[in-house]
C-alpha positions in Angstrom: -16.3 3.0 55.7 -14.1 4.2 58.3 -10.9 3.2 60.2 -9.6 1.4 63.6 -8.8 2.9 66.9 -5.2 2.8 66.6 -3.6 0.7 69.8 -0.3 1.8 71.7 2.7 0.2 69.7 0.6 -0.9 66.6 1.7 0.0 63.5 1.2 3.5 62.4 -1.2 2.4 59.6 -4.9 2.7 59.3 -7.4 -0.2 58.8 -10.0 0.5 55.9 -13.9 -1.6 56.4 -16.4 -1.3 53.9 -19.6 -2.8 55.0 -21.9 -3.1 52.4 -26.0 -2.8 52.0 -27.0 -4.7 49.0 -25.4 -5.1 46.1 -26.3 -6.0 42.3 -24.6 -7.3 39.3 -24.5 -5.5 36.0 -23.7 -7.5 32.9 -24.3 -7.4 29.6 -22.7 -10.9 28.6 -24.2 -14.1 27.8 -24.2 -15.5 31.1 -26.7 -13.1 32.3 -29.2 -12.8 29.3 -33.0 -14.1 29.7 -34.9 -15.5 26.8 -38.5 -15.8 26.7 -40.2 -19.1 25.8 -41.1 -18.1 22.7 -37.9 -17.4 21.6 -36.3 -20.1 23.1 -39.1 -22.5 20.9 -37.7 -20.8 17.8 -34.2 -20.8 18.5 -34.5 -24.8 19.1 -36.0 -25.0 16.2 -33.3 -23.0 14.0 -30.7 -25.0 15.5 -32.7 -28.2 14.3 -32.2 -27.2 10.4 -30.2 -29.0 8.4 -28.8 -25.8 7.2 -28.6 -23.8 9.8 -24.4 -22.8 9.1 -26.0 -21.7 5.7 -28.8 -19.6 7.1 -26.2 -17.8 10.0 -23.4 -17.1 8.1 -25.7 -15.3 5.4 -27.2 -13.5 8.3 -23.2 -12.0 8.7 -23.0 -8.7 7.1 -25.8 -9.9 4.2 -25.0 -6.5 2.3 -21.6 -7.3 1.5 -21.5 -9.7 -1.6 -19.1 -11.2 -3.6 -17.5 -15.3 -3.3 -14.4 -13.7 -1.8 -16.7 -13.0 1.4 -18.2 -16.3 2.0 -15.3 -17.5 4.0 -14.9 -14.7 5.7 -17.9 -14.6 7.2 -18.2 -17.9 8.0 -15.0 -17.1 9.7 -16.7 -14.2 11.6 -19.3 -16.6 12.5 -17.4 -19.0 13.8 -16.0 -16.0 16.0 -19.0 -14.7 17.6 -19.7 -18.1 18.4 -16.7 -18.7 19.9 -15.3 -22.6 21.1 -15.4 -23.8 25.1 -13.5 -22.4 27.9 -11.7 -25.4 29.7 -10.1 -25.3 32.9 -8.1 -27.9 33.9 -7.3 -29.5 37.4 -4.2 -27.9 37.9 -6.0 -24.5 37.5 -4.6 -23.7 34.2 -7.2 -22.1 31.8 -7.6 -23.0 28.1 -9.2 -19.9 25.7 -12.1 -20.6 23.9 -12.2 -17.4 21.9 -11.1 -16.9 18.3 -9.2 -14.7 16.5 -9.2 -13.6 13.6 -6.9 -11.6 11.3 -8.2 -9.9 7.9 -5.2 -8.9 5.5 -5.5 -7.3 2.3 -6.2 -4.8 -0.5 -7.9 -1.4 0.4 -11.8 -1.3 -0.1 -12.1 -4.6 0.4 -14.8 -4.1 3.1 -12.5 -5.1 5.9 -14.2 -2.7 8.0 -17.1 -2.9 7.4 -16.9 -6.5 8.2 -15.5 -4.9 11.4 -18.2 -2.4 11.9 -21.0 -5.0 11.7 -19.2 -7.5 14.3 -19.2 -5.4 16.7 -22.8 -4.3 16.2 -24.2 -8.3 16.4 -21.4 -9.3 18.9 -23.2 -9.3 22.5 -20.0 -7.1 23.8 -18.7 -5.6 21.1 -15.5 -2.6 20.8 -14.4 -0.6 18.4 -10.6 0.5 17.8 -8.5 2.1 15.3 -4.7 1.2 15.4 -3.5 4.2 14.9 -5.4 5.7 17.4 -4.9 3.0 20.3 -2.0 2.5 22.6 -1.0 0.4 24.3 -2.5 1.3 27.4 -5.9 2.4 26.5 -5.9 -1.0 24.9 -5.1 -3.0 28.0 -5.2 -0.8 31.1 -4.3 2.1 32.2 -3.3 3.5 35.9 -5.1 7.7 36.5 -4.3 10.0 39.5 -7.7 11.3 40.8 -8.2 15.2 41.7 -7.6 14.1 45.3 -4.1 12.3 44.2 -4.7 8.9 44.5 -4.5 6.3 42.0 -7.3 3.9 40.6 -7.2 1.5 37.6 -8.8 1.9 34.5 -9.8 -0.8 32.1 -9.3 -0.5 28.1 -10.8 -1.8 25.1 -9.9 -5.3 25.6 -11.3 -5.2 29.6 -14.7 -3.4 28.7 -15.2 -6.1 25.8 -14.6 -9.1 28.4 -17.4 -11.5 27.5 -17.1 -10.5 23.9 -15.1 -8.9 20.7 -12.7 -6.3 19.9 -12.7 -5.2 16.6 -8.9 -3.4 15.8 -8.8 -1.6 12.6 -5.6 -0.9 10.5 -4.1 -3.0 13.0 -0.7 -2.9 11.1 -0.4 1.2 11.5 -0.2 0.0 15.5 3.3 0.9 16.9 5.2 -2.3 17.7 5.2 -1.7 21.3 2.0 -1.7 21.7 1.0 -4.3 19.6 3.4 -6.4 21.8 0.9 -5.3 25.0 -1.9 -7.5 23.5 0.1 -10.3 23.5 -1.0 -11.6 26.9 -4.4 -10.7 26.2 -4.9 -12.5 23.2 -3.5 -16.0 24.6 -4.1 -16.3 28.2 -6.5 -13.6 28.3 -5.5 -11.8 31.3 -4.5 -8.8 31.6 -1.5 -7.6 34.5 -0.9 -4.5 36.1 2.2 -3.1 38.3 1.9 0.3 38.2 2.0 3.0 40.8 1.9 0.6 43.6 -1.4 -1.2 42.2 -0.5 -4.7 41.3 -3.8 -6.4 39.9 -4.6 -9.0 37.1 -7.9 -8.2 35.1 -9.8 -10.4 32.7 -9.6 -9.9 29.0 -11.8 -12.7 27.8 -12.7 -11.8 24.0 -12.3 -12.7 21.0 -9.9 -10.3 18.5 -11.2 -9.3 14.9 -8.5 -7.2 13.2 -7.6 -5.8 10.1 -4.4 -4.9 8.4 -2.7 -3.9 5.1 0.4 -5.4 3.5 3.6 -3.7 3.5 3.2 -1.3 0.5 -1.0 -0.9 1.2 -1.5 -2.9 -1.2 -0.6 -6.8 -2.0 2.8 -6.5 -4.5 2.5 -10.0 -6.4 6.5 -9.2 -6.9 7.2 -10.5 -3.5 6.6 -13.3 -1.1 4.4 -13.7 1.6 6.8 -13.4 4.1 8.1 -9.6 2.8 3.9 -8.9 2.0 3.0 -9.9 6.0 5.1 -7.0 8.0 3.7 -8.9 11.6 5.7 -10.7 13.9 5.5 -14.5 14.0 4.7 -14.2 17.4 1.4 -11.9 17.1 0.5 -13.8 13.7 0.8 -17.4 15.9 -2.4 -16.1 18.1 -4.6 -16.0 15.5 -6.8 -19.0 14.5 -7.6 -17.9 11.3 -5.5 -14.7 8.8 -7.9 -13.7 6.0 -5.5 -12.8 2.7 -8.0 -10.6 0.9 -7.3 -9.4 -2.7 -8.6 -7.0 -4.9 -8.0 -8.5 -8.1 -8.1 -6.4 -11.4 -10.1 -8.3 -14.0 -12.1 -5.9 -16.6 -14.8 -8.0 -16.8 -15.4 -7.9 -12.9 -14.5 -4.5 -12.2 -18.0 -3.7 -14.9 -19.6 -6.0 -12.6 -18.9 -3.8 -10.2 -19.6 -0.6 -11.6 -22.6 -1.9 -12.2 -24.0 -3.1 -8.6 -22.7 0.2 -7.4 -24.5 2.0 -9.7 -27.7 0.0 -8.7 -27.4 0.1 -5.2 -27.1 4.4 -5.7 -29.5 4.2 -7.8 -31.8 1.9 -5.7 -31.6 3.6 -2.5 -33.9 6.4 -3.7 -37.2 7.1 -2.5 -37.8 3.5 -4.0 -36.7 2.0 -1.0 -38.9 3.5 1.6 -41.7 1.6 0.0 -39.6 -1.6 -0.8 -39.1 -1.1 -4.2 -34.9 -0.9 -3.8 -34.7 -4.1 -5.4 -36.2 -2.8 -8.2 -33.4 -0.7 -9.2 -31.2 -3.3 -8.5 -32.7 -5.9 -10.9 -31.9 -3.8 -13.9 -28.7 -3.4 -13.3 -28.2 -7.4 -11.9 -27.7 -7.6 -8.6 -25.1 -9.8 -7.0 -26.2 -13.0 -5.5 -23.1 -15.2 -5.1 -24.0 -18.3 -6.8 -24.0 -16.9 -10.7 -20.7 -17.8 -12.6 -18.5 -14.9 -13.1 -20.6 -12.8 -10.9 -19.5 -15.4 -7.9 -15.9 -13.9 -7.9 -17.0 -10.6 -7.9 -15.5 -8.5 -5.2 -18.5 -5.9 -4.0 -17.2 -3.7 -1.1 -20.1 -2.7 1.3 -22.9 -3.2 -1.0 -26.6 -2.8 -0.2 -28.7 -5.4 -1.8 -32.4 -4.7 -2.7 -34.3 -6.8 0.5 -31.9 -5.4 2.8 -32.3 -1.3 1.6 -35.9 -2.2 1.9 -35.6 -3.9 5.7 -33.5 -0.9 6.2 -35.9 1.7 5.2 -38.6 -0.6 7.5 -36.4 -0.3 10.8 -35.9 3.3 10.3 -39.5 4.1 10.1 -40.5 2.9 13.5 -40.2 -0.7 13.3 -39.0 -2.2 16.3 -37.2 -5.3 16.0 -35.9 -5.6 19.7 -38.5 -6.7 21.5 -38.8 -10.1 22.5 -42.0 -11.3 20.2 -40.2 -9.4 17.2 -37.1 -11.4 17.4 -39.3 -14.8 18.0 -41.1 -14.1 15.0 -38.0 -13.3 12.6 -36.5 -16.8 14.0 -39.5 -18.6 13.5 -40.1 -17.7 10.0 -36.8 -18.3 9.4 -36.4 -21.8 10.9 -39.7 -22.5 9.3 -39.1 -21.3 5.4 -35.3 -21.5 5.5 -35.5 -18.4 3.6 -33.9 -14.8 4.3 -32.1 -14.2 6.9 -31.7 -13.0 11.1 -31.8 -9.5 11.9 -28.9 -8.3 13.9 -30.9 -8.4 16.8 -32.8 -12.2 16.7 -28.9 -12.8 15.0 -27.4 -11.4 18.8 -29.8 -13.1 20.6 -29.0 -16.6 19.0 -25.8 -15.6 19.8 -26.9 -15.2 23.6 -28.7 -18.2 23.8 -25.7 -20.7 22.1 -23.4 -19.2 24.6 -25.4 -19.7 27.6 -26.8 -23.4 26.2 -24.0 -24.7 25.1 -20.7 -26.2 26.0 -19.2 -28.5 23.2 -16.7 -31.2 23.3 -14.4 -33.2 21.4 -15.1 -37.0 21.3 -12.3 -39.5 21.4 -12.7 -39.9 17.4 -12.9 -36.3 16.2 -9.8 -36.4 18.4 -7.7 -38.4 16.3 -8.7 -36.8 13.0 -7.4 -33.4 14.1 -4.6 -34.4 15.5 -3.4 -37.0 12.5 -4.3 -33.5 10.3 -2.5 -31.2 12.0 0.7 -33.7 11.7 0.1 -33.9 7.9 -0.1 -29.9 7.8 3.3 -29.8 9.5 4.7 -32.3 7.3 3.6 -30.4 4.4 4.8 -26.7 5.5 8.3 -28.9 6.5 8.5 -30.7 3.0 7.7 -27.0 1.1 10.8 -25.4 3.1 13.1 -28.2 2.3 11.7 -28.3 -1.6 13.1 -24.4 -1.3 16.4 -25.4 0.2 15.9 -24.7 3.4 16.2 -21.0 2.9 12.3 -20.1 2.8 10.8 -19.8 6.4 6.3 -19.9 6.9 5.1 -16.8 6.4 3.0 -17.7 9.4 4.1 -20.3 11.7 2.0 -23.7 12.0 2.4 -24.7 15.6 0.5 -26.0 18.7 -1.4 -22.9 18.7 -3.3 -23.7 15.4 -4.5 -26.8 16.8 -5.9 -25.5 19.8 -7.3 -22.9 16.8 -8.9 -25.8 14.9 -10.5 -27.3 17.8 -12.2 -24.2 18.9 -13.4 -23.6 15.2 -14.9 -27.1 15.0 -16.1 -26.6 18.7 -17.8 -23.0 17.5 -19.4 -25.2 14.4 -21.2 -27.1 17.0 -22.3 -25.0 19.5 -24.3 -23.3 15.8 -26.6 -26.2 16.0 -26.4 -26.8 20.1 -24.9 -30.0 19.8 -22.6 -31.1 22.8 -20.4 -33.1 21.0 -18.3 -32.3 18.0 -18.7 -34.5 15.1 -16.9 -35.4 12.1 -18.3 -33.3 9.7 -17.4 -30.0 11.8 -13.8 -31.3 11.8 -13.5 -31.2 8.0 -15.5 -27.6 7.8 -12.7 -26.3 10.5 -10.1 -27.9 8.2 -11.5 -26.4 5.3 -11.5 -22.9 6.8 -7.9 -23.1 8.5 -6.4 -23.8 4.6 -8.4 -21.8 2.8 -7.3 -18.9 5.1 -4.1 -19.6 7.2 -2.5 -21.7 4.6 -3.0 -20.1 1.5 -1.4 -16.8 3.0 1.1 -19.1 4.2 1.9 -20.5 0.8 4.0 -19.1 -1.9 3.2 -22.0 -4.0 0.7 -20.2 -7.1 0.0 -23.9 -8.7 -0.4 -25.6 -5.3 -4.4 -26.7 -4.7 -4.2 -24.1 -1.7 -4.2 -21.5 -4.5 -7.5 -22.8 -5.9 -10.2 -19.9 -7.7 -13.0 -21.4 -6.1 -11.8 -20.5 -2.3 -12.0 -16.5 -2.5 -12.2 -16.0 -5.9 -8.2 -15.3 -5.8 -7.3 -17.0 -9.6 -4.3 -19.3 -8.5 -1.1 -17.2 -10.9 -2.2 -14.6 -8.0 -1.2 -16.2 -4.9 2.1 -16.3 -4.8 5.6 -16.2 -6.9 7.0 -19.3 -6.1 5.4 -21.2 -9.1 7.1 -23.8 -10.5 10.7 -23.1 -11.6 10.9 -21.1 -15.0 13.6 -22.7 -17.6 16.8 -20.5 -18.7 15.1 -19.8 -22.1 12.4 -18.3 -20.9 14.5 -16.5 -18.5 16.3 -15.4 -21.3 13.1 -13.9 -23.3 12.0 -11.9 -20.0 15.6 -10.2 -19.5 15.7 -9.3 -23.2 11.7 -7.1 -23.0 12.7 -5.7 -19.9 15.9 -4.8 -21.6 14.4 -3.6 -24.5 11.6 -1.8 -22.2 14.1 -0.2 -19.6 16.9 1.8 -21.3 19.4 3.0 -19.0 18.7 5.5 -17.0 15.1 5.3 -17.2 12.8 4.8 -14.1 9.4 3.1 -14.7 7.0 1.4 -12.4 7.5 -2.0 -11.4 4.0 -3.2 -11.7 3.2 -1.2 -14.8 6.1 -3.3 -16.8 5.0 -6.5 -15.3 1.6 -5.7 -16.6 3.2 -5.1 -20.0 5.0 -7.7 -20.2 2.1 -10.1 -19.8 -0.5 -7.8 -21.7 2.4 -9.4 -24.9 2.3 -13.0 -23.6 5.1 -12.9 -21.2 4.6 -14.6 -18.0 4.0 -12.4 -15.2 6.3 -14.8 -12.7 8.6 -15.3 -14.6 9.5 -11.5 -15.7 9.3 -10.9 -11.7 11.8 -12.8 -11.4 14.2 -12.3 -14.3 13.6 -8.7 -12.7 14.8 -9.9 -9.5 18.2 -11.8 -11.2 19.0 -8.4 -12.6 18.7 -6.7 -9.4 20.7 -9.1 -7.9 23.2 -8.4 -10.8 23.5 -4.5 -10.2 21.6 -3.8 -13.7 18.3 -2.5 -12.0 18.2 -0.4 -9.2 14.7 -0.8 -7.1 13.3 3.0 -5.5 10.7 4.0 -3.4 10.1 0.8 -1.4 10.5 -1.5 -4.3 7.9 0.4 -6.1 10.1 1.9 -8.9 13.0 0.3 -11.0 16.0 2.3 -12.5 17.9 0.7 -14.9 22.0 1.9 -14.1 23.2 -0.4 -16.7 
């Protein structure tokens, strides 16, 4: 570089050329990925299966079980595959990434969920809320040793092209959760600091996870007063996960079991492929037995992958080209297994670049006639509550955008152009087993179902149907008899007892609730502990 003669009466400024030699683009996002023809042959021929949605979203995190994971993943899925990015004549720009919110129970295997996004995603960053602000996050404006001023890019402008995973995203401070806000719907990213006024990309897709208020989900409360997120960060997420860690004893054996067997199993067993032996005695967890379906396993190791495991770490490589043609291959040929993460990135890759998927006129009109029932229905529930219970999450435009890009993502899966009928109903399936069942207080509504996530219906909410004075009656005189006054007890811990003897667990919630109301019970410690004053 170097600067202008300066003329008599010019300005006293100095005019900066940069004449450049060659240059080259570095990239690691889709766009810019090669595939050889071998893999391209077996890619074609995965997405030719009938049942290539199944065969993926097994491929998603295959060591973490349980029937509370199987939307989830799809979910993921669904993510990594993303919808189509649309620009319209006026120059506006339409996202076609998804996010998605995961909100529950500790050791639930949020993060691992997480951890192994990012590791499949083709971009992929890492974050912890707690340890992320708002500008390492979004940008971030540095004084260099000889004092000038240069930009630097966060997590969500290195993962452009990809995903940002954001753990314990509700420990963020509100401030800087408000700085993702642009980033997450129009995907830009602007800048005014220290005289540098820019606006960078932030194309990818969000994958958080949070806790409820109290760390854990309190079945004594709403939705609303369990959800501690703003209506307006919640509203940019196509799809909230509300994960529970239901205590059953005949599931929590189930689990004590697996764990035991996956310990047990990933012995010196496993280095010669015998970790599903150890497994097999103790009854490892497929997903499609009875009560094993709705057990909740978080991060465990089944026997084939401890032994695919022990493979890779003894030399195998799986990143070359022929390795990842061959896993697809026999994959798309037996329909058995699953894709490693690296033929599962690739396909990834190649769906991306391939791909660009469109609504037709039809599929059209059967989201949009859907989403008008759904706000009917979330409009119908509020005035059925007299108009005094507000959506935990609001349904607006925003989720029909979400459910096209969903159905769009189903069908980029199988390189189809157009979106057909049946990816409508798997997007619609998705959007109310997720968004509107942690939208609904209703614990007999068909939202509430077992067979979603394993989440028995009594579970999902408080606002059951309405309990009668007598048996309002009954509840006030155990917890009467249980609480004398001046005693403090746990709130959950009487509940429990109270249904361990028949009572209904709704229902003593909320004659608890009428004698708060009524000054008898004091609540302490964040609603965790009640006092009885009178």
């Amino acid at each position: 570089g170097g600067a202008g003669s300066k003329r008599p009466g010019a300005d006293n400024t100095k005019k900066v050329y940069l004449r450049v030699v060659g240059m080259e683009r570095e990239s690691s996002t889709a766009d810019t990925a090669r595939f050889s023809p071998a893999e391209e042959e077996a890619f074609r021929q995965l997405s030719r299966r009938p049942d290539v949605y199944d065969i993926l979203y097994r491929s998603i995190a295959p060591s973490i079980s349980g029937s509370y994971t199987v939307d989830i993943k799809k979910a993921i899925l669904c993510l990594l595959f993303g919808g189509s990015r649309k620009r319209l004549p006026d120059g506006m720009r339409l996202r076609g990434d998804i996010n998605v919110l995961l909100l529950g129970d500790p050791s639930t295997a949020k993060s691992q969920f997480l951890k192994f996004a990012t590791r499949v995603a083709p971009v992929g960053v890492y974050t912890s809320g707690k340890g992320s602000s708002a500008a390492g996050l979004t940008a971030s404006v540095v004084r260099d040793a000889r004092g000038e001023f240069y930009l630097e890019g966060g997590a969500m402008v290195l993962a452009d092209g990809g995903i940002v995973a954001i753990d314990e995203f509700d420990k963020m401070r509100p401030a800087d959760r408000v700085a993702i806000h642009e980033a997450m719907e129009q995907q830009t990213i602007s800048v005014a600091k220290a005289g540098i006024t820019t606006v960078l990309n932030s194309r990818s897709s969000v994958l958080a996870a949070a806790n409820p208020v109290f760390g854990r989900y309190d079945d004594l409360k709403s939705a609303s007063e369990n959800i501690d997120l703003m209506s307006t960060i919640l509203s940019r997420f196509d799809l909230i996960f509300l994960v529970r860690d239901v205590r059953d004893e005949a599931r929590d054996r189930m689990i004590c079991r697996h764990v035991m067997g996956v310990h047990i199993g990933s012995g010196g067993r496993a280095s010669e492929g015998g970790g599903g032996g150890g497994l097999g005695a103790f009854g490892g967890m497929g997903g499609d037995g009875g009560g094993e379906e709705e057990l909740m396993a978080a991060g465990m190791l089944g026997g084939d992958n401890l032994a695919q495991a022990a493979k890779s770490s003894t030399g195998g490589n799986s990143n070359t080209a022929a390795a990842i043609a061959e896993n697809a291959m026999r994959v798309a040929t037996t329909g058995q297994g699953e894709l490693d993460v690296p033929t599962m990135k690739k396909y990834i890759q190649y769906c991306k670049a391939k791909c660009k998927p469109r609504l037709s006129d039809e599929a059209g009109d059967i989201l949009a006639s859907s989403y008008v029932k759904i706000r009917d229905d979330v409009r119908k529930r509020c005035m059925e509550a007299g108009g005094q219970a507000q959506a935990a999450i609001p349904i607006t435009v925003r989720q029909l955008e979400a459910l096209v890009r969903v159905s769009e993502s189903l069908a980029k899966m199988r390189l189809d152009s157009r979106v057909q009928s049946e990816d409508i109903a798997e997007a619609l399936r998705l959007f109310k087993v997720s968004t509107m069942t942690a939208n609904s207080t209703d614990a007999t509504g068909s939202n509430a179902a077992p067979n979603h996530r394993g989440v028995p219906g009594p579970a999902a909410g408080l606002m059951a149907s309405m309990p009668t004075q007598e048996e309002l009656m009954r509840a006030e005189s155990f917890l009467r008899s249980r609480l004398a006054i001046g005693a403090v007890l746990n709130k959950q811990r009487v509940v429990e007892e109270a249904a361990a003897q028949g009572y209904n667990a709704m229902v003593v919630a909320r004659a608890m609730s009428i004698m708060v109301a009524r000054g008898e019970v004091q609540e302490r410690n964040q609603s965790r502990m009640v006092k009885r004053v009178r």
